[in-house]
VOSEMAR-359082 format. One record per residue (C-alpha): residue number from 1; residue in three letters; chain; x, y, z. Coordinates in pm, 1 decimal. Each point is the difference from the previous one (the first is absolute). Example, Ala and Ser with C-alpha at 12.3 -4.5 7.8 and 13.67 -1.06 7.14 Angstrom:
REM residues 2
(mise 1 "ALA" "A" (1230.0 -450.0 780.0))
(mise 2 "SER" "A" (137.0 344.0 -66.0))
END
This chain:
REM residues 311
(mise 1 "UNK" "A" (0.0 0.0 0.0))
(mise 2 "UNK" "A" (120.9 333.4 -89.3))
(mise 3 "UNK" "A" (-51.5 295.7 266.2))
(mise 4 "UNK" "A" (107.0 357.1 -67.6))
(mise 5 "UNK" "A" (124.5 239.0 285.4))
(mise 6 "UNK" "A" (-36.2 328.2 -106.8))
(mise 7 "UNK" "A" (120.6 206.0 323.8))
(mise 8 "UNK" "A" (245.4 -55.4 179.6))
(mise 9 "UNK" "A" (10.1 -176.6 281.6))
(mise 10 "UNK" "A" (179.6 -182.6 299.5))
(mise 11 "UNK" "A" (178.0 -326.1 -150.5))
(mise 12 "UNK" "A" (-148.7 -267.9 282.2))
(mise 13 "UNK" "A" (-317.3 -29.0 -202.8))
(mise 14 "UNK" "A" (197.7 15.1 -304.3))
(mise 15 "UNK" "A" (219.4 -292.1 85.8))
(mise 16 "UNK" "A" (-308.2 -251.1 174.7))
(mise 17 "UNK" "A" (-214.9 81.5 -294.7))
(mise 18 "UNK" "A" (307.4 -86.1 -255.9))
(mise 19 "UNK" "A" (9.5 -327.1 125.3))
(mise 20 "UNK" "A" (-360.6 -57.2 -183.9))
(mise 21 "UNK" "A" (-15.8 202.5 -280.1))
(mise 22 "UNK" "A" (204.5 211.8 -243.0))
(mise 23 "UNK" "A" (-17.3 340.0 127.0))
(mise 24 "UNK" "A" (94.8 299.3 -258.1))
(mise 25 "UNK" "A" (118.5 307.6 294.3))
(mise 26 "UNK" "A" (-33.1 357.4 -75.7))
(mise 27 "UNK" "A" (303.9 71.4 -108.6))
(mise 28 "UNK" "A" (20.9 -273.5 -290.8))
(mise 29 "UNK" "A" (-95.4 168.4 -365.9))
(mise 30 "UNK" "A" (-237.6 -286.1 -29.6))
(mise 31 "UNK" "A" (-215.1 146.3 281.6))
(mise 32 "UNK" "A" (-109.9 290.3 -227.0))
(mise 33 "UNK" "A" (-242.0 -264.2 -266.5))
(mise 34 "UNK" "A" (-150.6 -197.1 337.9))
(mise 35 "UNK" "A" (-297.8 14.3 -152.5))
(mise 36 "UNK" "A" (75.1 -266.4 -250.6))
(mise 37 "UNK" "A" (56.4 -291.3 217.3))
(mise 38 "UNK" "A" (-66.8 78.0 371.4))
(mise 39 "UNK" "A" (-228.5 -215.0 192.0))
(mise 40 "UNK" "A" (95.0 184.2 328.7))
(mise 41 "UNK" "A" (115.9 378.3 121.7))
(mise 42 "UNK" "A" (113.9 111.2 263.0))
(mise 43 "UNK" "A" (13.8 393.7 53.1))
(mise 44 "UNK" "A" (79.2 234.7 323.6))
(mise 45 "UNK" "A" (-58.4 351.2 -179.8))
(mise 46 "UNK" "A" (-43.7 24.3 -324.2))
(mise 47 "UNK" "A" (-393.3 38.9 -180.2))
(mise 48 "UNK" "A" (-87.2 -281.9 -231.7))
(mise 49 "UNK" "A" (-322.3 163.1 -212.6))
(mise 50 "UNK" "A" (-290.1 -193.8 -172.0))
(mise 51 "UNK" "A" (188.7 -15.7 -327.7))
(mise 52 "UNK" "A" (282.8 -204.6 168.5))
(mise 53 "UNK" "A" (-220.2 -216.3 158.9))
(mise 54 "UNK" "A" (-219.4 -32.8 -309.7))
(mise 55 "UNK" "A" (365.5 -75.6 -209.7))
(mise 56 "UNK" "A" (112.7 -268.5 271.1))
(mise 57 "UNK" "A" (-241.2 -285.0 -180.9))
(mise 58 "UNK" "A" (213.2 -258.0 212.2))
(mise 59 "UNK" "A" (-24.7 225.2 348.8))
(mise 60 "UNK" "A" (-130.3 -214.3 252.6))
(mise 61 "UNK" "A" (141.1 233.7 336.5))
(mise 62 "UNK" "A" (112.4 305.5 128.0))
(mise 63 "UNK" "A" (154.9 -5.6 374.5))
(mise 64 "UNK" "A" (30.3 317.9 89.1))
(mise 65 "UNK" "A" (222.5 114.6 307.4))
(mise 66 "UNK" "A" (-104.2 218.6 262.5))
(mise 67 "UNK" "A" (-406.4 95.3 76.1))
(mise 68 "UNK" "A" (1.6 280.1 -327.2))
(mise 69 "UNK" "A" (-219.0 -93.4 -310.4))
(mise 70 "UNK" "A" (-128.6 289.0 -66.2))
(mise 71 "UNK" "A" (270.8 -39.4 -291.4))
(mise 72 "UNK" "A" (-163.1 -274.1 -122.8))
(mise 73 "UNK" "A" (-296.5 -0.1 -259.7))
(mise 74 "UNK" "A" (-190.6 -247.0 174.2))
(mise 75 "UNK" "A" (-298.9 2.4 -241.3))
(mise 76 "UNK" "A" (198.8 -123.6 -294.2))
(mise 77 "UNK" "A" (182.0 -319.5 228.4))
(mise 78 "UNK" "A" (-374.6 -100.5 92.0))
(mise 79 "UNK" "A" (-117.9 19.9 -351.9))
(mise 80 "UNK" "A" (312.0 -160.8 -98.5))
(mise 81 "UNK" "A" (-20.3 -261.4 227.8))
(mise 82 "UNK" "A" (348.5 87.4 201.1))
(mise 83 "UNK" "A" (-1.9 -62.9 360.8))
(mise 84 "UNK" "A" (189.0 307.3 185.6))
(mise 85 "UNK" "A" (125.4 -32.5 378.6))
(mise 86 "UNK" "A" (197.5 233.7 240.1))
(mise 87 "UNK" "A" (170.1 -55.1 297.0))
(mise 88 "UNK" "A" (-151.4 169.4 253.5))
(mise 89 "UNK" "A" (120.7 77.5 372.0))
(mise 90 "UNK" "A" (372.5 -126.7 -118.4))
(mise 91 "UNK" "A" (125.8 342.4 57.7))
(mise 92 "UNK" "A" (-175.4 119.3 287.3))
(mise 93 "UNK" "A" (233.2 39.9 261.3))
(mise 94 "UNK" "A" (263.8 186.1 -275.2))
(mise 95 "UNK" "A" (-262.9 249.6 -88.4))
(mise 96 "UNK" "A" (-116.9 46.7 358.2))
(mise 97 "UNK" "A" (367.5 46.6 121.3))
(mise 98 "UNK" "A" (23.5 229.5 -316.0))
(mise 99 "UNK" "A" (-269.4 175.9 105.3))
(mise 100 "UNK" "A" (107.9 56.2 333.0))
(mise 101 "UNK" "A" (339.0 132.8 -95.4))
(mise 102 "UNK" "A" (-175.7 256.2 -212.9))
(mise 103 "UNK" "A" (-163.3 130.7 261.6))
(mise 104 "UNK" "A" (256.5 13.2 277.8))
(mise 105 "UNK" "A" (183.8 158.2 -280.3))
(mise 106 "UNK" "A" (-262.5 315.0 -19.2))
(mise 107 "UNK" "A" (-107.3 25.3 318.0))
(mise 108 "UNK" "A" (422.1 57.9 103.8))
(mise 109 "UNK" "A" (57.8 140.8 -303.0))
(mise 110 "UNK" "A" (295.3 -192.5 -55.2))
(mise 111 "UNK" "A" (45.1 -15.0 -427.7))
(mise 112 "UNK" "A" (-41.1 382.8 18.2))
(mise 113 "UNK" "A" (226.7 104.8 257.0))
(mise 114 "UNK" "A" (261.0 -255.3 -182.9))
(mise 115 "UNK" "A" (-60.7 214.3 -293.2))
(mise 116 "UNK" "A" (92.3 285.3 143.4))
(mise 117 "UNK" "A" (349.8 -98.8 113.9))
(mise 118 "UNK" "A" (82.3 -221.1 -299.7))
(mise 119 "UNK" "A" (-66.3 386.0 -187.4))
(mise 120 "UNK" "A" (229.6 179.2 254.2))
(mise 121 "UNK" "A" (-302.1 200.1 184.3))
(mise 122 "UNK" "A" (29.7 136.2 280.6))
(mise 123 "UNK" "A" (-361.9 1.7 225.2))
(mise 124 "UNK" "A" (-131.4 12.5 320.1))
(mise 125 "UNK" "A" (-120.0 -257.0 140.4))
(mise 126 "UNK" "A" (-254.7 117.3 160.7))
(mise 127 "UNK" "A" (-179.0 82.0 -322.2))
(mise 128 "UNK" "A" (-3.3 -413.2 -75.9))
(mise 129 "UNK" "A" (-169.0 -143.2 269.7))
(mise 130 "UNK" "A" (-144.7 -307.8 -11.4))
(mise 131 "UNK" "A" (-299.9 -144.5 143.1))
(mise 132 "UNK" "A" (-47.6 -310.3 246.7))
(mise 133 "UNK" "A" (-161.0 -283.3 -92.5))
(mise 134 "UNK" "A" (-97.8 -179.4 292.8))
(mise 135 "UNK" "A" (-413.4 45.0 103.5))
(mise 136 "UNK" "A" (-15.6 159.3 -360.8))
(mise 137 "UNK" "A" (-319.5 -118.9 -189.1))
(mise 138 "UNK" "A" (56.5 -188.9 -313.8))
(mise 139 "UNK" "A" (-293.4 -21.0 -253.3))
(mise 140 "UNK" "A" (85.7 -346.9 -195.3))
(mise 141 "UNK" "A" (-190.1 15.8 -318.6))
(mise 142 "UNK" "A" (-39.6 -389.2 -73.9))
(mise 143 "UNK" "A" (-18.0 -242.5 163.2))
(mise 144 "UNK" "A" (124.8 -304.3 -163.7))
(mise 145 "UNK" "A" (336.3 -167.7 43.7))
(mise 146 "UNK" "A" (243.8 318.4 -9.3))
(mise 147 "UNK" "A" (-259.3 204.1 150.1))
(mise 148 "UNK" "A" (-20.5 -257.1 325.8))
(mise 149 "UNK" "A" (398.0 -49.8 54.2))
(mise 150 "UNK" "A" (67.4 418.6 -31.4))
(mise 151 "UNK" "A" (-277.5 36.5 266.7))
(mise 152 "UNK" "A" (136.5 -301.2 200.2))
(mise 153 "UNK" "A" (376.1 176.6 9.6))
(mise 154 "UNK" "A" (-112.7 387.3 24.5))
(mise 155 "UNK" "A" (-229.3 -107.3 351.1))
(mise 156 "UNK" "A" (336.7 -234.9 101.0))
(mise 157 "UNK" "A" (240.8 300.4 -76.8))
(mise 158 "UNK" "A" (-184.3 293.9 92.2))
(mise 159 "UNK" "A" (-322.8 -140.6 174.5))
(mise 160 "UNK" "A" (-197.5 218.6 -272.1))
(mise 161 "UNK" "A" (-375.9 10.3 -16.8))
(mise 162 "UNK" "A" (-75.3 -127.7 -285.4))
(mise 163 "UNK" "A" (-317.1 102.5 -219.2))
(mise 164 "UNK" "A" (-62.6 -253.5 -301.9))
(mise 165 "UNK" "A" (-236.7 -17.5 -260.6))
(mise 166 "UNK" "A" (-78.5 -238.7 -237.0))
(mise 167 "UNK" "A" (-177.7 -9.6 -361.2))
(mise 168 "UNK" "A" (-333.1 -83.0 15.0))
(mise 169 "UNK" "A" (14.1 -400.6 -70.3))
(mise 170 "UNK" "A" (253.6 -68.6 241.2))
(mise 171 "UNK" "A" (-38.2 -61.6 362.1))
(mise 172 "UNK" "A" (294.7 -102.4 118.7))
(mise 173 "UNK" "A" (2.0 -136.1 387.3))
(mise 174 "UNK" "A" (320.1 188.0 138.7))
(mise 175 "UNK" "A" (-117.5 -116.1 345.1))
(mise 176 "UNK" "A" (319.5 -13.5 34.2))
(mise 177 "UNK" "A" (114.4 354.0 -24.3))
(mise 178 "UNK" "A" (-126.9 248.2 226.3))
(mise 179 "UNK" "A" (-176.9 269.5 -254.8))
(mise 180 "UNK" "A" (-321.4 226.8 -45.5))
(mise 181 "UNK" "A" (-144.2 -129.0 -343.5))
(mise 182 "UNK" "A" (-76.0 338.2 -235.6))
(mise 183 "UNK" "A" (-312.4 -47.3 -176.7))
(mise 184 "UNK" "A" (69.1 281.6 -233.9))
(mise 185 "UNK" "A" (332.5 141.9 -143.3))
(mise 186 "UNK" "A" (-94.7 345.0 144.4))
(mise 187 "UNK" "A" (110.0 -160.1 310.2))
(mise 188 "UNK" "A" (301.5 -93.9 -84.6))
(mise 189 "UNK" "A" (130.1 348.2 -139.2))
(mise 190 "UNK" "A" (-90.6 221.4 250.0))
(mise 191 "UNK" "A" (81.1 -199.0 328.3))
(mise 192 "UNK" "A" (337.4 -129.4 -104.3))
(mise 193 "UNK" "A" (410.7 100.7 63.1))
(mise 194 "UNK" "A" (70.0 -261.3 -252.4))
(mise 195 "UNK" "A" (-157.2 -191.0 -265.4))
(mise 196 "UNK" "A" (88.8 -278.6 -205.9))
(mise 197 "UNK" "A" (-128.4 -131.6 -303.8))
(mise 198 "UNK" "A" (-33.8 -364.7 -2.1))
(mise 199 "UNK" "A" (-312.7 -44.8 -252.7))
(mise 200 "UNK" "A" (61.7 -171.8 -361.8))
(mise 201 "UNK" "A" (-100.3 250.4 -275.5))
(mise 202 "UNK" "A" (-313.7 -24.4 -238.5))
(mise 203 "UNK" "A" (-207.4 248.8 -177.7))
(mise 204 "UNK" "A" (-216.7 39.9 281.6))
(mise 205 "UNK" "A" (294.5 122.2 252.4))
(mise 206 "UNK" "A" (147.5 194.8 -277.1))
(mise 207 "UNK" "A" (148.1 326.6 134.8))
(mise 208 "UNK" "A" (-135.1 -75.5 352.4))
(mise 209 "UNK" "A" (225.1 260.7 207.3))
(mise 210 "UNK" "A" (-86.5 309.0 -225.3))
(mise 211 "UNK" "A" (-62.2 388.9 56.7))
(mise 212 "UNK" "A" (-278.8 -97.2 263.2))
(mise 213 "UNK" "A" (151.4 -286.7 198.8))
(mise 214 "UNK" "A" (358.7 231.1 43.2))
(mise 215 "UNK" "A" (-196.3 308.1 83.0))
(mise 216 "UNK" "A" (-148.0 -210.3 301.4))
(mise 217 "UNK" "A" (298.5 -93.2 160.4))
(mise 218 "UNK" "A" (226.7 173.0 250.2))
(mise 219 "UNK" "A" (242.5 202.7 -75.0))
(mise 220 "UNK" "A" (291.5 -182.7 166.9))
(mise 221 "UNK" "A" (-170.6 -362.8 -130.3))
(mise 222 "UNK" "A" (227.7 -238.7 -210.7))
(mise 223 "UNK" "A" (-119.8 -158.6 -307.0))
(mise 224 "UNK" "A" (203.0 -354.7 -102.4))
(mise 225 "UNK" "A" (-62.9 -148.8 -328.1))
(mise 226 "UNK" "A" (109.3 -384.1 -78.2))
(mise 227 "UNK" "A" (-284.2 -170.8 -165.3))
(mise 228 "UNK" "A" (-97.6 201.9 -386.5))
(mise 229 "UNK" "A" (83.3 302.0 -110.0))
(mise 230 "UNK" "A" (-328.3 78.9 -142.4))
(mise 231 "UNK" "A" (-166.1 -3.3 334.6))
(mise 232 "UNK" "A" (159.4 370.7 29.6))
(mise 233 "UNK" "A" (-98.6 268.6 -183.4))
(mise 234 "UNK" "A" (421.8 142.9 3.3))
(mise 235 "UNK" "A" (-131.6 356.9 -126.4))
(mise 236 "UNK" "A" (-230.0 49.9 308.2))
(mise 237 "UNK" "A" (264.2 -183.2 173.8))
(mise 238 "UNK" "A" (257.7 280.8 -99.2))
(mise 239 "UNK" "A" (-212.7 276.4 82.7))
(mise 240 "UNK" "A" (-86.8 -110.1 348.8))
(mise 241 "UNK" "A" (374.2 -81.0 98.0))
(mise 242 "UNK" "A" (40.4 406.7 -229.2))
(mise 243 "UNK" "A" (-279.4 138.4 261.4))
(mise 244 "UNK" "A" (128.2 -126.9 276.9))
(mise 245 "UNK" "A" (-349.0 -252.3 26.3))
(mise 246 "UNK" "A" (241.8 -288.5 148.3))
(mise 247 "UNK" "A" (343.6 14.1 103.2))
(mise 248 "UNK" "A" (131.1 -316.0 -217.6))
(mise 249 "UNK" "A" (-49.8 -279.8 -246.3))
(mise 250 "UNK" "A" (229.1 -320.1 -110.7))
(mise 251 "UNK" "A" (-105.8 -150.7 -290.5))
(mise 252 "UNK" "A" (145.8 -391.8 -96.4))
(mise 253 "UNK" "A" (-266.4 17.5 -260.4))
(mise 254 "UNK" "A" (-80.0 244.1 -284.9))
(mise 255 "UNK" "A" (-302.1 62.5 -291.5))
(mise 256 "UNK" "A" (190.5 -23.6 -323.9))
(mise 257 "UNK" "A" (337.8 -33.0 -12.3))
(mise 258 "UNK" "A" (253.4 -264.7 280.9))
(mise 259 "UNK" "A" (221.7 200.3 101.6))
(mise 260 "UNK" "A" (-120.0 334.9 -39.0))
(mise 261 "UNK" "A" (161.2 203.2 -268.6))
(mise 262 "UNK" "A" (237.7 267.4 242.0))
(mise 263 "UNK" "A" (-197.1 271.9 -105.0))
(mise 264 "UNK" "A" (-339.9 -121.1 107.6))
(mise 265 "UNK" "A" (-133.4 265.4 184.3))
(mise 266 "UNK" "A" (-25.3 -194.8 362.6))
(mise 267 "UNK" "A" (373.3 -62.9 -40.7))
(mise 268 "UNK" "A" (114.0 418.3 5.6))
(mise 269 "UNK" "A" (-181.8 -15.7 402.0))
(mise 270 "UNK" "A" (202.9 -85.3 296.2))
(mise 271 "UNK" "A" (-218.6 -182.4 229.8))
(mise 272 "UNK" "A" (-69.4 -257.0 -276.0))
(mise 273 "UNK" "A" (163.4 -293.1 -4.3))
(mise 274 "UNK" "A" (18.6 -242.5 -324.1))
(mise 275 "UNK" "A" (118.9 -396.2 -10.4))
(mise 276 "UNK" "A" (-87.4 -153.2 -358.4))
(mise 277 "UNK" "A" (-241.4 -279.0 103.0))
(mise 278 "UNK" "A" (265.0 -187.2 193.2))
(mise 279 "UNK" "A" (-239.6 -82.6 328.5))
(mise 280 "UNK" "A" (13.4 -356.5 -90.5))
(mise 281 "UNK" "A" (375.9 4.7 -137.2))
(mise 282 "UNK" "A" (182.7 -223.1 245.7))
(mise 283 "UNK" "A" (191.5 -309.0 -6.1))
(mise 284 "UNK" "A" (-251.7 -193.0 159.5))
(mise 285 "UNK" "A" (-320.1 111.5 -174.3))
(mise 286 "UNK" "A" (122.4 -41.4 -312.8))
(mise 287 "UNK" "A" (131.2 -321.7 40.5))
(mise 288 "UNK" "A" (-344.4 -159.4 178.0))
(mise 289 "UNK" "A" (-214.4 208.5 -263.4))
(mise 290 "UNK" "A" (224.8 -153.6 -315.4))
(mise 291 "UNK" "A" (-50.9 -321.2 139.1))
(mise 292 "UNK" "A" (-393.9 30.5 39.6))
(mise 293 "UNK" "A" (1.8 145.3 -364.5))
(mise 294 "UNK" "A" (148.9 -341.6 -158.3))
(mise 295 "UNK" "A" (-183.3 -209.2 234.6))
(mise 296 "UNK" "A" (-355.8 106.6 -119.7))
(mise 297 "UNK" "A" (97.5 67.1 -303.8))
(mise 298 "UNK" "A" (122.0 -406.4 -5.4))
(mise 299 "UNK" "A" (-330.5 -108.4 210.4))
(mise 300 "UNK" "A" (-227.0 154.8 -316.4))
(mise 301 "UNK" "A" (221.0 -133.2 -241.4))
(mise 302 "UNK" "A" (-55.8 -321.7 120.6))
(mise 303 "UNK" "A" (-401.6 -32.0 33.8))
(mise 304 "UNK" "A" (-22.5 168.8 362.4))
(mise 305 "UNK" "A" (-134.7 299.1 176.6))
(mise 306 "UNK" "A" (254.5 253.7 79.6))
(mise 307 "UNK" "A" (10.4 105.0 356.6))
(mise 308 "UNK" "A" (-169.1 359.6 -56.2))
(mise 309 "UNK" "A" (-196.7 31.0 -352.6))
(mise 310 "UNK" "A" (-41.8 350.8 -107.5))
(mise 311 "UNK" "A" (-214.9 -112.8 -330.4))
END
């Protein structure tokens, strides 16, 4: 059987899936006319349209790595028959722990008063402070797998008060996790230090912290970003850090273009902080999340039901 990888990705699913199949990487020219020949894919990042499903006649599966398939045209793999999974929860703790960082990182302002020295500025301290986290309230906006482990540390870290909300359709238990469940976002932007987006995107969440949402919030409130880009609206978003609406924002995550071009408009403001959708880049993650990849991908392959089934 002949599966195409067309990102790249951490060799241990690479090797345990070579040992079954012929497996055309990324980096081979071959990889480029996949849709000849391919009975299975597997992608981390890149967006496979209708047309290249509709080319891949022989396309049986996609395994995709990481939660993300908003990349995907799911219509066409139903209509042409492909069975897509993802690999949910893999990368939780990474992202969480990513998450975290990003916000000690604002609240002590630690990236911008690096800045500053690595440019030979001299400043006063006393114009940087930072804020303390502990007893802070954290709005977690989410609450699936990432969403539940960032709440989990922030209370162990900080004890934060945690506010969560959930779309409607999901009612996770938490019981758990000491929280006040937000039954509208409203809540979440205007009682909140902190908030962290932990929700996948979809047309319906599109733009969710906009002009309203940031105009709600306090002025010293931190905004974290590490699920979609698209969940932000980054004009508002520039405006509001402009105006002085919130005191910071650190994006892992952005609306068009990973890694933002260096004259995108957020990147010219100090208290913003940018990481190119690394959250779930370490050794670990990437290694467990390879190896889920090639094992679905293998389980449809051979007449079985993949662990989680998108379509």
């Amino acid at each position: 059987m002949k599966v195409y990888v067309l990102d790249e990705m951490h060799p241990a699913g690479l090797a345990w899936l070579s040992q079954r199949a012929e497996v055309i990487r990324w980096d081979d020219p071959a990889c480029a006319h996949w849709h000849a020949d391919a009975e299975g894919v597997m992608v981390r990042a890149i967006a496979v349209t209708g047309d290249d499903f509709r080319r891949a006649r022989r396309l049986r599966v996609l395994s995709k790595q990481g939660v993300g398939v908003n990349r995907l045209d799911l219509e066409a793999a139903r209509a042409c028959g492909v069975t897509v999974c993802n690999t949910p929860g893999i990368n939780r703790v990474a992202v969480a722990e990513m998450a975290m960082a990003l916000v000690m990182d604002l609240a002590r302002r630690v990236t911008q008063q690096d800045r500053l020295i690595r440019q030979g500025q001299v400043f006063n301290r006393n114009h940087y402070l930072g804020m303390e986290l502990t007893g802070k309230t954290v709005g977690v906006v989410g609450m699936g797998h990432t969403g539940t482990e960032f709440a989990r540390k922030m209370q162990a870290a900080f004890d934060a008060q945690i506010v969560a909300y959930a779309p409607r359709g999901q009612s996770p238990g938490w019981s758990s996790i000491a929280h006040r469940r937000a039954t509208q976002l409203d809540d979440i932007w205007s009682a909140c230090d902190i908030v962290s987006l932990h929700i996948p995107y979809n047309a319906d969440n599109h733009h969710l912290v906009n002009a309203r949402a940031l105009a709600m919030m306090k002025p010293h409130a931190l905004l974290v970003n590490v699920s979609r880009g698209g969940l932000i609206d980054e004009v508002a978003l520039f405006h509001a850090l402009q105006d002085g609406q919130l005191a910071g924002a650190a994006l892992d995550v952005w609306a068009d273009v990973e890694p933002p071009r260096p004259d995108h408009p957020l990147l010219q403001l100090p208290q913003v902080i940018a990481t190119p959708h690394a959250a779930g880049s370490t050794v670990e993650t990437q290694a467990a999340s390879s190896l889920a990849v090639a094992q679905q991908l293998w389980q449809v392959l051979n007449g079985d039901e993949p662990v989680h089934r998108v379509v």
